[in-house]
GULOLUM-383808 format. One record per atom (N, C-alpha, C): residue number from 1; residue in one letter; atom name; y, z, x. Coordinates in nm, 3 decimals. Example, Ala and Ser with C-alpha at 12.3 -4.5 7.8 and 13.67 -1.06 7.14 Angstrom:
<atom><k>1</k><r>a</r><a>N</a><Y>-0.569</Y><Z>0.780</Z><X>1.319</X></atom>
<atom><k>1</k><r>a</r><a>CA</a><Y>-0.450</Y><Z>0.780</Z><X>1.230</X></atom>
<atom><k>1</k><r>a</r><a>C</a><Y>-0.330</Y><Z>0.780</Z><X>1.320</X></atom>
<atom><k>2</k><r>s</r><a>N</a><Y>-0.225</Y><Z>0.708</Z><X>1.285</X></atom>
<atom><k>2</k><r>s</r><a>CA</a><Y>-0.106</Y><Z>0.714</Z><X>1.367</X></atom>
<atom><k>2</k><r>s</r><a>C</a><Y>0.003</Y><Z>0.787</Z><X>1.290</X></atom>
END
This chain:
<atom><k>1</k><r>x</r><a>N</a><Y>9.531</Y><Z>9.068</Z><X>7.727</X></atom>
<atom><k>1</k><r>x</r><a>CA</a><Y>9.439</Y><Z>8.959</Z><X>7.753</X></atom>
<atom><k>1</k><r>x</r><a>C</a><Y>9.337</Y><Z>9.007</Z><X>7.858</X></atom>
<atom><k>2</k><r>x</r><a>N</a><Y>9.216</Y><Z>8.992</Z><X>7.859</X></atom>
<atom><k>2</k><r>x</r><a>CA</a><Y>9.100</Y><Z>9.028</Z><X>7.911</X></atom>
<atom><k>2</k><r>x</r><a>C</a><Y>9.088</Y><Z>8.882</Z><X>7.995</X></atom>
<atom><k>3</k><r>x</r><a>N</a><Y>9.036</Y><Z>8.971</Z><X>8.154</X></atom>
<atom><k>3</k><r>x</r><a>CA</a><Y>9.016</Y><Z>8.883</Z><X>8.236</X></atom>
<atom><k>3</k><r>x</r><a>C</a><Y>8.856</Y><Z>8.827</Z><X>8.202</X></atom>
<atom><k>4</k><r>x</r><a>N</a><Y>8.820</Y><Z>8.677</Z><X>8.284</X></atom>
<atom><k>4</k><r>x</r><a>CA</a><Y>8.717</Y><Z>8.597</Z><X>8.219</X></atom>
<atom><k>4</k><r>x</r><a>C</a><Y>8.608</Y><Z>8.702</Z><X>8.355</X></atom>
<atom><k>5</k><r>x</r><a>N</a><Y>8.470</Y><Z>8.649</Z><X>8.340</X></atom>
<atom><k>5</k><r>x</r><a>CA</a><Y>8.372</Y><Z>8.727</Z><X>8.433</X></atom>
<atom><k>5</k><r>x</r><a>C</a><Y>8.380</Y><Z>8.648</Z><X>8.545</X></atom>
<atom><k>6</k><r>x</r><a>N</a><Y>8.422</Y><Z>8.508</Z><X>8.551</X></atom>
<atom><k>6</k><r>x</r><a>CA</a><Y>8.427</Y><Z>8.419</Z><X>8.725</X></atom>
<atom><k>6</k><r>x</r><a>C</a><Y>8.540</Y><Z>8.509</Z><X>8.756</X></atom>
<atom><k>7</k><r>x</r><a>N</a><Y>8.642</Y><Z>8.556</Z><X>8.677</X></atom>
<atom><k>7</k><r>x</r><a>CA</a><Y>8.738</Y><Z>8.604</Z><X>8.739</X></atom>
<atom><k>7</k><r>x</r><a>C</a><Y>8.712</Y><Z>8.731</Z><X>8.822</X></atom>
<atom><k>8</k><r>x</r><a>N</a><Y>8.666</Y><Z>8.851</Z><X>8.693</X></atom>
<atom><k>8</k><r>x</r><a>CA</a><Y>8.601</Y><Z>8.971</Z><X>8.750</X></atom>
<atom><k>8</k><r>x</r><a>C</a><Y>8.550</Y><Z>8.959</Z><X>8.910</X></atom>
<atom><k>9</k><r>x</r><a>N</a><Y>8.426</Y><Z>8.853</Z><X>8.919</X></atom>
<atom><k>9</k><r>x</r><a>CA</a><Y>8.381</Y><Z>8.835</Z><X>9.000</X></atom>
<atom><k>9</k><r>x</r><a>C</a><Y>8.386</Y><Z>8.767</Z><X>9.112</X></atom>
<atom><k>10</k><r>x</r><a>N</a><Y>8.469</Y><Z>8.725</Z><X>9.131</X></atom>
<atom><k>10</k><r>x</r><a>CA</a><Y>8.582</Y><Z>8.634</Z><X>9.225</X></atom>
<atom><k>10</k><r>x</r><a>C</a><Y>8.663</Y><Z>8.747</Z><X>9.309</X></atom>
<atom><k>11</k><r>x</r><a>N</a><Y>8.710</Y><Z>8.829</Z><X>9.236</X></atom>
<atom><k>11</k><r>x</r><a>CA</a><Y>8.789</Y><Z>8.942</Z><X>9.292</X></atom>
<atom><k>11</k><r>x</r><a>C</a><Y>8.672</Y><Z>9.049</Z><X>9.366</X></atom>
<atom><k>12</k><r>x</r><a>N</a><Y>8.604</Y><Z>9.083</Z><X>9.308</X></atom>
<atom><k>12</k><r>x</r><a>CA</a><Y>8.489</Y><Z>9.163</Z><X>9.372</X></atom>
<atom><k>12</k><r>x</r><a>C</a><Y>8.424</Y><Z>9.118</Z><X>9.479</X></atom>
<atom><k>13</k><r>x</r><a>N</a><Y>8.419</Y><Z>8.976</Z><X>9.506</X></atom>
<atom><k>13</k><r>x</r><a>CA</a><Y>8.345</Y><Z>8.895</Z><X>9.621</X></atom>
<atom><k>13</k><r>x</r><a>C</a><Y>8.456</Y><Z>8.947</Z><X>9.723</X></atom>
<atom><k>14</k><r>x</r><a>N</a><Y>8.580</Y><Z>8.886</Z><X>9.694</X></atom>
<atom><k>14</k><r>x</r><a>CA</a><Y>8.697</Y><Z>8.858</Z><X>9.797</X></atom>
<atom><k>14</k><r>x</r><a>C</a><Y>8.739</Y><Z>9.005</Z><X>9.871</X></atom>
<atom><k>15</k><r>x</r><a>N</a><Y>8.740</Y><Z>9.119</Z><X>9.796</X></atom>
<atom><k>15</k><r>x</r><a>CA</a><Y>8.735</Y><Z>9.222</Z><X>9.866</X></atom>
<atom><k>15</k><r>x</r><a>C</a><Y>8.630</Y><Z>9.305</Z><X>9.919</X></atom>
<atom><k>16</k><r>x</r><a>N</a><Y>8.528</Y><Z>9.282</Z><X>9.816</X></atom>
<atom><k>16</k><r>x</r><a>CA</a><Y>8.426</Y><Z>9.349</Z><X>9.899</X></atom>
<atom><k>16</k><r>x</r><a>C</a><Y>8.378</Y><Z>9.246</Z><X>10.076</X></atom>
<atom><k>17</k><r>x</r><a>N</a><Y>8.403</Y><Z>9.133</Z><X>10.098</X></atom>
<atom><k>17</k><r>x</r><a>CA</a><Y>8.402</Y><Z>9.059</Z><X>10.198</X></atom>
<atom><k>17</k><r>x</r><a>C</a><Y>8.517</Y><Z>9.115</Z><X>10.326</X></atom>
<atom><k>18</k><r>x</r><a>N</a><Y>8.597</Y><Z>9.176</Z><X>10.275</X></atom>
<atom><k>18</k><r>x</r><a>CA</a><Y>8.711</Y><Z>9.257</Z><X>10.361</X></atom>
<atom><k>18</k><r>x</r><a>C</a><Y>8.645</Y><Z>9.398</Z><X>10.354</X></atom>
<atom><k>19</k><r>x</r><a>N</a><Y>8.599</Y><Z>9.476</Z><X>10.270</X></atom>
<atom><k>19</k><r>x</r><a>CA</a><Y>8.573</Y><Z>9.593</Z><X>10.275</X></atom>
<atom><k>19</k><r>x</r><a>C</a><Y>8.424</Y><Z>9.684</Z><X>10.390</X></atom>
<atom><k>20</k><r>x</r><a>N</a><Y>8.329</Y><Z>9.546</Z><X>10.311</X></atom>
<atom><k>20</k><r>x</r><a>CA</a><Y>8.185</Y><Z>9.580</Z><X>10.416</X></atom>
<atom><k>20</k><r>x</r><a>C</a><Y>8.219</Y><Z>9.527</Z><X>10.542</X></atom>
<atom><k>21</k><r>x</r><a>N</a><Y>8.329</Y><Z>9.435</Z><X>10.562</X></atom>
<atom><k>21</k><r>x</r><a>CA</a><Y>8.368</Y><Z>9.375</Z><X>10.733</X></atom>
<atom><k>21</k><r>x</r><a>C</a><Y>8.398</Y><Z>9.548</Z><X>10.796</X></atom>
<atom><k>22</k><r>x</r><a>N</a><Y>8.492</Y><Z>9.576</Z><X>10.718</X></atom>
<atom><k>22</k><r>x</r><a>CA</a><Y>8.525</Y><Z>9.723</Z><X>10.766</X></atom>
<atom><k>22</k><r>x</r><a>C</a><Y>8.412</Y><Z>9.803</Z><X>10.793</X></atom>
<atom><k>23</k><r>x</r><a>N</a><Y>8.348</Y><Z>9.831</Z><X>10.688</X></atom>
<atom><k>23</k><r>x</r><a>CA</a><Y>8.204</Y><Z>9.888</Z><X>10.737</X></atom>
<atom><k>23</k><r>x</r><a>C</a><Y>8.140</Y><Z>9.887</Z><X>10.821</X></atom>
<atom><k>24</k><r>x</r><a>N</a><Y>8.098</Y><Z>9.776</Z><X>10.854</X></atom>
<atom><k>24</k><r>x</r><a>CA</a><Y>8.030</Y><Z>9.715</Z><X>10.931</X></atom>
<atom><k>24</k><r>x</r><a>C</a><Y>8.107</Y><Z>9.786</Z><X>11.103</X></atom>
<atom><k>25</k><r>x</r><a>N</a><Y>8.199</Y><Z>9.711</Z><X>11.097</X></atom>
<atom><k>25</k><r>x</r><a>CA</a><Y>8.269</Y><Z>9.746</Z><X>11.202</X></atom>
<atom><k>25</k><r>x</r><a>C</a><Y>8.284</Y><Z>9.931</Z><X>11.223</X></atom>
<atom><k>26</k><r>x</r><a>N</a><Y>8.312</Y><Z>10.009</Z><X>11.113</X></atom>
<atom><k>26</k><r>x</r><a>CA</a><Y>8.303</Y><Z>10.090</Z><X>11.189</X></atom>
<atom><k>26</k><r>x</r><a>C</a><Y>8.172</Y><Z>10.184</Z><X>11.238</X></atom>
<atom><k>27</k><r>x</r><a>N</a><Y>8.033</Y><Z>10.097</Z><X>11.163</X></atom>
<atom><k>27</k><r>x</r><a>CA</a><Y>7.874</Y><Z>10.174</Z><X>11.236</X></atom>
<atom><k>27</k><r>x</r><a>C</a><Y>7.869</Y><Z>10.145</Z><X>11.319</X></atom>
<atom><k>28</k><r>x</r><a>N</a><Y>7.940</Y><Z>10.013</Z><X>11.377</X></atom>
<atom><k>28</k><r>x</r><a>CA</a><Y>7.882</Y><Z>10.002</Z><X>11.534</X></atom>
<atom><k>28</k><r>x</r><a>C</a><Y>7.984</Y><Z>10.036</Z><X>11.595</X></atom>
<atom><k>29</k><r>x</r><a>N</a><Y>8.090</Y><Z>10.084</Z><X>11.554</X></atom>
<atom><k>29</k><r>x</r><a>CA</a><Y>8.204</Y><Z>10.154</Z><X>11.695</X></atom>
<atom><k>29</k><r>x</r><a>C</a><Y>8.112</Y><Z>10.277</Z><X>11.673</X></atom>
<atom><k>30</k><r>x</r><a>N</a><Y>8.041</Y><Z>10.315</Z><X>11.577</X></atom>
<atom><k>30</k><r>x</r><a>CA</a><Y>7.974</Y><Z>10.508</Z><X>11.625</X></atom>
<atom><k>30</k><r>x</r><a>C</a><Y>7.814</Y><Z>10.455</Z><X>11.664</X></atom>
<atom><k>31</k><r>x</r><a>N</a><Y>7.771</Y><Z>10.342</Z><X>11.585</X></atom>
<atom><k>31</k><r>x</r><a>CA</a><Y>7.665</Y><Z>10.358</Z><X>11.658</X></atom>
<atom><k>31</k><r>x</r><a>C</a><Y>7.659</Y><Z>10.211</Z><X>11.793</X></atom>
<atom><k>32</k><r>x</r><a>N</a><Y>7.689</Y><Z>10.123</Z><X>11.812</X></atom>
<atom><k>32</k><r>x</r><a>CA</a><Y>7.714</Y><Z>10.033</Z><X>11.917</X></atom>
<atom><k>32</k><r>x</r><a>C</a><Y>7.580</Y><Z>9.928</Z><X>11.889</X></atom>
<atom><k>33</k><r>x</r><a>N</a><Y>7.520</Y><Z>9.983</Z><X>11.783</X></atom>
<atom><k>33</k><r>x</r><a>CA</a><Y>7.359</Y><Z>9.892</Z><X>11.736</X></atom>
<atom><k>33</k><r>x</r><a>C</a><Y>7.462</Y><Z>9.753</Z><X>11.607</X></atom>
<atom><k>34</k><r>x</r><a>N</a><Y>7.393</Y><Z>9.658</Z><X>11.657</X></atom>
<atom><k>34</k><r>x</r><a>CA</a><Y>7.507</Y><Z>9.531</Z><X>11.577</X></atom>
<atom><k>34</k><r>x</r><a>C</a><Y>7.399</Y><Z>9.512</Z><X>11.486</X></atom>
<atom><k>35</k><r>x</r><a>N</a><Y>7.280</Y><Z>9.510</Z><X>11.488</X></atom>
<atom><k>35</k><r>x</r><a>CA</a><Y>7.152</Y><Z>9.476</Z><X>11.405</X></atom>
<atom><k>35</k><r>x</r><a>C</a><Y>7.168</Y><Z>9.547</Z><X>11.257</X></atom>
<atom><k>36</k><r>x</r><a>N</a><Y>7.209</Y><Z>9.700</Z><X>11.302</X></atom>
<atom><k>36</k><r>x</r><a>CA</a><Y>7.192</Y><Z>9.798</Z><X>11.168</X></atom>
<atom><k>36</k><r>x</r><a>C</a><Y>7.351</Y><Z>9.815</Z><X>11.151</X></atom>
<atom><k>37</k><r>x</r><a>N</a><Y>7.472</Y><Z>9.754</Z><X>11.220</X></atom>
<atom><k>37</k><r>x</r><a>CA</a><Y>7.613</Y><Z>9.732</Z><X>11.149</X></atom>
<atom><k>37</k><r>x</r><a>C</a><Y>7.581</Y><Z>9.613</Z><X>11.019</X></atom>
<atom><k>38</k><r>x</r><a>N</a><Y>7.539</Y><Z>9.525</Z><X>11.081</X></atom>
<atom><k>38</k><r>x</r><a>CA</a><Y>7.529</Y><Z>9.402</Z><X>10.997</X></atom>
<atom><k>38</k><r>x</r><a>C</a><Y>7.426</Y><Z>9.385</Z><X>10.889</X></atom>
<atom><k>39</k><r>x</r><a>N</a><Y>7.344</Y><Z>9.550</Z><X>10.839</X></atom>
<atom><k>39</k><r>x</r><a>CA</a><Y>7.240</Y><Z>9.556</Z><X>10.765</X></atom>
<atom><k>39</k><r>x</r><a>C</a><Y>7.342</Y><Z>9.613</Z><X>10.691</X></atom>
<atom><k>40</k><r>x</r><a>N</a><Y>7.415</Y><Z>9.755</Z><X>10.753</X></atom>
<atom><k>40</k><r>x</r><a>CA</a><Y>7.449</Y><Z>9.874</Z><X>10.624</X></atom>
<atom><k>40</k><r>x</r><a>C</a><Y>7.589</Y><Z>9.784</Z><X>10.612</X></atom>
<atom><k>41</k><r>x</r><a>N</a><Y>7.658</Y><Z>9.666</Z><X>10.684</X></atom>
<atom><k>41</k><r>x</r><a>CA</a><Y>7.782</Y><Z>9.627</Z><X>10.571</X></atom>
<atom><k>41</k><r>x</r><a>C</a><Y>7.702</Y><Z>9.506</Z><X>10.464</X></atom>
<atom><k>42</k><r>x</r><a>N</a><Y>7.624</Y><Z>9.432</Z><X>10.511</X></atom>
<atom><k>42</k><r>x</r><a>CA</a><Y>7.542</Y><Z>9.377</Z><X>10.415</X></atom>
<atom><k>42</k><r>x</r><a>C</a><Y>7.471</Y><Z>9.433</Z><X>10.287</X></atom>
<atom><k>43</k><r>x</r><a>N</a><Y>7.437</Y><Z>9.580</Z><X>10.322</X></atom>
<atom><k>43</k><r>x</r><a>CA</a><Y>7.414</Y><Z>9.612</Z><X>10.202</X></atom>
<atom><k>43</k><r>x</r><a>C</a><Y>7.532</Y><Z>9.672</Z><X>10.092</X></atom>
<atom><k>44</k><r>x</r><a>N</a><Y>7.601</Y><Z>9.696</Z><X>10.183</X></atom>
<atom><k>44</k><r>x</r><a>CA</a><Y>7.704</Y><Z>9.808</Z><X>10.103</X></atom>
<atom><k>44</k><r>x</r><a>C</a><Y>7.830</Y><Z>9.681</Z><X>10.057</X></atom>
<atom><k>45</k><r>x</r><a>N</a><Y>7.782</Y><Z>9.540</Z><X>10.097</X></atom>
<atom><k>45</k><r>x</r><a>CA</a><Y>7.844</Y><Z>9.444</Z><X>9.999</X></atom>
<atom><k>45</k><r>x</r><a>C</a><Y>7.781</Y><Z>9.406</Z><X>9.880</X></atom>
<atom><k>46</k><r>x</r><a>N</a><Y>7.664</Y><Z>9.411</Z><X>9.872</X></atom>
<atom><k>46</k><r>x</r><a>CA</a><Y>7.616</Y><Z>9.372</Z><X>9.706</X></atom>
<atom><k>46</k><r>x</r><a>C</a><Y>7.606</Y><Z>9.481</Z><X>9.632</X></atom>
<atom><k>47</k><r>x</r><a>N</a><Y>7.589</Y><Z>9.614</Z><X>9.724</X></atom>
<atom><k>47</k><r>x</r><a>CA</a><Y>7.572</Y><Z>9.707</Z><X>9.615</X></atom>
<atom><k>47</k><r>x</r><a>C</a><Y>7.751</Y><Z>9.732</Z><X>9.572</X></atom>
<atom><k>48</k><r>x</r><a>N</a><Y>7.870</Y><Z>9.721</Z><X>9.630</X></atom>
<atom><k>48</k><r>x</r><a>CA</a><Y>7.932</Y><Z>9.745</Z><X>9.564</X></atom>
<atom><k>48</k><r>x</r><a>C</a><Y>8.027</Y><Z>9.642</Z><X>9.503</X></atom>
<atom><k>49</k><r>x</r><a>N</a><Y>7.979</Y><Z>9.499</Z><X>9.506</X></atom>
<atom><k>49</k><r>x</r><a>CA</a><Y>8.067</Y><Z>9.390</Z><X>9.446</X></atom>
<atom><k>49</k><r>x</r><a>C</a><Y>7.972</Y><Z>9.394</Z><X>9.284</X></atom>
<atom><k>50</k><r>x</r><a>N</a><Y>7.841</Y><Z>9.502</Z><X>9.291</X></atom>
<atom><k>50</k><r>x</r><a>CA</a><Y>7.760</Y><Z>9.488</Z><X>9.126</X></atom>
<atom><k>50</k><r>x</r><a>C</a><Y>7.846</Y><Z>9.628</Z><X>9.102</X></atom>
<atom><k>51</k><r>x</r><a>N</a><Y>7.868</Y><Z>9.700</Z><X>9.165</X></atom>
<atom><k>51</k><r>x</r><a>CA</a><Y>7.966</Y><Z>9.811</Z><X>9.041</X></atom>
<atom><k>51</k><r>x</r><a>C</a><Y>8.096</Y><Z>9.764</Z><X>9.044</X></atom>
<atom><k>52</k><r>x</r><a>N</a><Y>8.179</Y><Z>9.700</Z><X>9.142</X></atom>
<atom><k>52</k><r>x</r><a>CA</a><Y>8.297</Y><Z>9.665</Z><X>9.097</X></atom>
<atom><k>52</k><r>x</r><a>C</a><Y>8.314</Y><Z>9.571</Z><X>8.984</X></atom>
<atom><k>53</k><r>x</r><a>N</a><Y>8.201</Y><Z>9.484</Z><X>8.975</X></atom>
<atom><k>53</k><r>x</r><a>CA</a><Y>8.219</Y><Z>9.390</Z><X>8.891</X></atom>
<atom><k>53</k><r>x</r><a>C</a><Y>8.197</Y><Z>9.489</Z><X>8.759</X></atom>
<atom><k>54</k><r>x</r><a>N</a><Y>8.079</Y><Z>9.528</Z><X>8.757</X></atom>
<atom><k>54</k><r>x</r><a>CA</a><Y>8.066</Y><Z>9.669</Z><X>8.607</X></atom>
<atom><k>54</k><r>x</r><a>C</a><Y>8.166</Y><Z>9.731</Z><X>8.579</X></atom>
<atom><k>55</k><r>x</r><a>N</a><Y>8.229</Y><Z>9.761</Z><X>8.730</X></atom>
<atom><k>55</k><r>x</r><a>CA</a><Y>8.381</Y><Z>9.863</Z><X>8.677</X></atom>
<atom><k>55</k><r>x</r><a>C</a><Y>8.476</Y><Z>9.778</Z><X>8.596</X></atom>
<atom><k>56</k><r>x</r><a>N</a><Y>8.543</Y><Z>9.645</Z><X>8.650</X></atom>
<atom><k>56</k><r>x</r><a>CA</a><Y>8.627</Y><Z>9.575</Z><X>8.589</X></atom>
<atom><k>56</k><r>x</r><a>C</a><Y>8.585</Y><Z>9.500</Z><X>8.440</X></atom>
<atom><k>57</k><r>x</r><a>N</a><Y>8.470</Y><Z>9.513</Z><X>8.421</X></atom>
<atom><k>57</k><r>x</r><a>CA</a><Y>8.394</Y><Z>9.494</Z><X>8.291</X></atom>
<atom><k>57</k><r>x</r><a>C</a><Y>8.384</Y><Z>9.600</Z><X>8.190</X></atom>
<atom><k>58</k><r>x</r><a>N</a><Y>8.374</Y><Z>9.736</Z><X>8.209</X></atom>
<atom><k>58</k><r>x</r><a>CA</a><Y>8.403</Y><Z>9.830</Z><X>8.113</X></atom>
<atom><k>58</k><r>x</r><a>C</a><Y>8.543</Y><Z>9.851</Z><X>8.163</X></atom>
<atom><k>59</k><r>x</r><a>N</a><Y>8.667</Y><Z>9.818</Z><X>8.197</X></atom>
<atom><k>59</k><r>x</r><a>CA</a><Y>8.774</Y><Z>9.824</Z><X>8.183</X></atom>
<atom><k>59</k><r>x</r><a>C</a><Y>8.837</Y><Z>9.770</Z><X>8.085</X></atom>
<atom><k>60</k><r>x</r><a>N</a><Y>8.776</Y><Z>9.619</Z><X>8.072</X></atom>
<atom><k>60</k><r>x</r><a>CA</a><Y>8.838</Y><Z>9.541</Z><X>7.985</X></atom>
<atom><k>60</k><r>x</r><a>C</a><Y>8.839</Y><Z>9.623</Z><X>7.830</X></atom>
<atom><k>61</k><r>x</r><a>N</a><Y>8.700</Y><Z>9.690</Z><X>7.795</X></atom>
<atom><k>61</k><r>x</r><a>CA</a><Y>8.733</Y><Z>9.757</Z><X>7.659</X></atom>
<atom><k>61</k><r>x</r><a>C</a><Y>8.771</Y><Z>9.906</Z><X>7.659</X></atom>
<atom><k>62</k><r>x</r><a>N</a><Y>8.880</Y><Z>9.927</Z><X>7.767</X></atom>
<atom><k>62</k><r>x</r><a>CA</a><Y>8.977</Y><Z>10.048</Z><X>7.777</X></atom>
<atom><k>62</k><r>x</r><a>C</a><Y>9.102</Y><Z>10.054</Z><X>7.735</X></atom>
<atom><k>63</k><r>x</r><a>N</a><Y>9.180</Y><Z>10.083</Z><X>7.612</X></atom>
<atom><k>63</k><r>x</r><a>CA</a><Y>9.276</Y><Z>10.026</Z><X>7.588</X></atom>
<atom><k>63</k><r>x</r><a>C</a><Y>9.417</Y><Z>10.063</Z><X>7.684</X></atom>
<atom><k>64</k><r>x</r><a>N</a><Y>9.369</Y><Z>10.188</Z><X>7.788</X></atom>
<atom><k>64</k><r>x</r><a>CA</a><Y>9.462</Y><Z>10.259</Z><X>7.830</X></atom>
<atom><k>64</k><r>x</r><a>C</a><Y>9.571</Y><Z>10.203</Z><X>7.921</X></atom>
<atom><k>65</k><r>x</r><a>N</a><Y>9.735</Y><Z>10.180</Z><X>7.898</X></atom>
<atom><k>65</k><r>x</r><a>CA</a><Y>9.819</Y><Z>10.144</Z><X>7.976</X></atom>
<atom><k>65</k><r>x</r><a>C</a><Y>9.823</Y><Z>9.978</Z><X>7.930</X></atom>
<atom><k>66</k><r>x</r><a>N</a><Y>9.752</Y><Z>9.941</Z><X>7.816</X></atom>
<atom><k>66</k><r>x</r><a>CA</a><Y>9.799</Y><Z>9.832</Z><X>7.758</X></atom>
<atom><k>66</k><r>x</r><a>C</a><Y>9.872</Y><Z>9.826</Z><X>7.656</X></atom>
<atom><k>67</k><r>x</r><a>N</a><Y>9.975</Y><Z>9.701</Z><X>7.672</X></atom>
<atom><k>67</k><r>x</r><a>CA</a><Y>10.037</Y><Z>9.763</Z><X>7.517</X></atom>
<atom><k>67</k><r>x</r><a>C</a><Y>9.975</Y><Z>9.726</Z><X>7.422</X></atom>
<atom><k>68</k><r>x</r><a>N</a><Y>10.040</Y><Z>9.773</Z><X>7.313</X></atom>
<atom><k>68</k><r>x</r><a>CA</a><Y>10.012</Y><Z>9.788</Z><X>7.183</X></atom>
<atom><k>68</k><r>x</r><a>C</a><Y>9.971</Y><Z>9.576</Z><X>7.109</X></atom>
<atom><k>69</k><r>x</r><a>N</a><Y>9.871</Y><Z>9.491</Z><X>7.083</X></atom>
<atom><k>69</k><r>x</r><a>CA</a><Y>9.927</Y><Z>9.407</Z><X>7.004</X></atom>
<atom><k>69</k><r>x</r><a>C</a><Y>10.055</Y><Z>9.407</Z><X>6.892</X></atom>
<atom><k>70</k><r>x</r><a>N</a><Y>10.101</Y><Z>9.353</Z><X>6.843</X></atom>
<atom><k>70</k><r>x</r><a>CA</a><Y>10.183</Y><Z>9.347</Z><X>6.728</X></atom>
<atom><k>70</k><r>x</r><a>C</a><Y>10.056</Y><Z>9.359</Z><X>6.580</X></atom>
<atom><k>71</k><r>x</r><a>N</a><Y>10.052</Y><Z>9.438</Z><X>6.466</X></atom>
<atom><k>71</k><r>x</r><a>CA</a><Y>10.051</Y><Z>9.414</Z><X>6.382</X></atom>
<atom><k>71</k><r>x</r><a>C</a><Y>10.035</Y><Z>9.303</Z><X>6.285</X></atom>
<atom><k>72</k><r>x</r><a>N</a><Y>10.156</Y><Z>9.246</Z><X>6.343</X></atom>
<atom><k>72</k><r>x</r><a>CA</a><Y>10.097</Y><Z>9.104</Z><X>6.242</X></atom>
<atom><k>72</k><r>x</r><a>C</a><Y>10.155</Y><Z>8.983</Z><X>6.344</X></atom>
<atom><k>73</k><r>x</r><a>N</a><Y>10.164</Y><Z>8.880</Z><X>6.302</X></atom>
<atom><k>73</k><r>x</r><a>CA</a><Y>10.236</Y><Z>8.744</Z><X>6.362</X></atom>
<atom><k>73</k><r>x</r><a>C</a><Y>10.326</Y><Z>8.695</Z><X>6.304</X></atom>
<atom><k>74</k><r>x</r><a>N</a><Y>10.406</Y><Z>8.626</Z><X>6.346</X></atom>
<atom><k>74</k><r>x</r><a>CA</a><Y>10.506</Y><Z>8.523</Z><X>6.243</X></atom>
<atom><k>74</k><r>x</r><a>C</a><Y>10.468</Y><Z>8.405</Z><X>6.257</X></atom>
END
């Protein structure tokens, strides 16, 4: 069963929101500038919640590590 796209994208929000926090946090422990922490995790949240979402979207037509349907039904 293939996940729906609110779903895809629900998941991509929720971590990339934990991931660019990280980011963020660690330009300004090297650089101590909060202006350009809160630019490069801002950016590096949309740019990567649009490929995660692409990634989990050409996943869905990967058959790999799914099983097999059945053949027929009863």
């Amino acid at each position: 069963m293939s996940e729906s796209h609110a779903r895809s994208l629900a998941k991509a929000v929720s971590y990339r929101v934990l991931g660019s926090a990280a980011t963020a946090l660690v330009v300004y422990l090297f650089s101590g500038n909060m202006p350009l922490s809160a630019s490069v995790g801002g950016l590096d949240m949309v740019v990567k919640i649009v490929l995660y979402f692409l990634h989990e979207r050409i996943w869905n037509y990967i058959p790999f590590g799914r099983p097999k349907p059945p053949e027929y039904e009863i």
